[in-house]
C-alpha positions as CSV (number, residue, x, y, z in Angstrom):
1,X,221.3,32.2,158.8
2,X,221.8,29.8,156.2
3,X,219.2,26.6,156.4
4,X,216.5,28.6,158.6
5,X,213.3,26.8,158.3
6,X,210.8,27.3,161.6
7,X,207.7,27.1,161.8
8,X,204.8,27.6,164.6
9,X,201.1,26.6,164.7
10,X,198.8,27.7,166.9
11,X,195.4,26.3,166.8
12,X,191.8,25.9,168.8
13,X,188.8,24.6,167.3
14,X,188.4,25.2,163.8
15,X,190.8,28.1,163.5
16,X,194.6,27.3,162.9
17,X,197.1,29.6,162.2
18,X,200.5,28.5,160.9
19,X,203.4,30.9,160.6
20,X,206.3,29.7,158.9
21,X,210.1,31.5,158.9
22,X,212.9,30.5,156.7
23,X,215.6,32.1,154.6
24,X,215.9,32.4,150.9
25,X,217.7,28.7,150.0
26,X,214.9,27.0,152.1
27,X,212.5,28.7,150.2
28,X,213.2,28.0,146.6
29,X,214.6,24.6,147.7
30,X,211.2,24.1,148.7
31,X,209.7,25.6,145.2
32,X,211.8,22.9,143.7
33,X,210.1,19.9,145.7
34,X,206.9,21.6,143.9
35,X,208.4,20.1,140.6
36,X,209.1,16.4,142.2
37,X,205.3,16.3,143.0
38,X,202.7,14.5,140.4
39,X,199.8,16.9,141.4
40,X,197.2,15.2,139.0
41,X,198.1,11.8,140.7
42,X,197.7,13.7,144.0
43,X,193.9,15.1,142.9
44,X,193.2,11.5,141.6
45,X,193.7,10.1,145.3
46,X,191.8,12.8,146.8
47,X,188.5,12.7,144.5
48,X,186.7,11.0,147.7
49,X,187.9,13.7,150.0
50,X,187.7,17.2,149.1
51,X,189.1,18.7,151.6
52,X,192.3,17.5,151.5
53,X,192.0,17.9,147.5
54,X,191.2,21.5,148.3
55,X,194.7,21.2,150.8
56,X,196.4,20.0,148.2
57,X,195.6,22.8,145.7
58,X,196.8,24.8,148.2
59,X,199.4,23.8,149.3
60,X,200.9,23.7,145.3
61,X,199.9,27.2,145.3
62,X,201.5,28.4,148.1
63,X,204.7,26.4,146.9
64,X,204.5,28.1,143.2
65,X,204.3,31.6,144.9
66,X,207.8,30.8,146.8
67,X,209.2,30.2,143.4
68,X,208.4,33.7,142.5
């Protein structure tokens, strides 16, 4: 199906899991956002919070692997 993007997150606590589904245009559309995204001025925000600089990091990995 053309456009599929779902996702599901299940959580309790600490422990989250997030299972996403989508089809092949969804995913490299989203590998292009990764482009749009000034990840050094994203870090620079972050300094005072590592976890979500560690998020961040992340989530420009998981986005660079979907370009693959």
């Amino acid at each position: 199906m053309l456009g599929l993007f779902e996702y599901k997150l299940d959580g309790n606590g600490d422990a989250f899991s997030l299972d996403i589904k989508m089809d092949s245009v969804s995913a490299k559309a989203l590998a292009r956002v990764d482009r749009y995204i000034n990840w050094s001025d994203v870090l620079k925000l972050t300094e005072n919070d590592p976890e979500a600089a560690k998020a961040a990091e992340r989530l420009h990995t998981v986005l660079q692997h979907l370009g693959q």
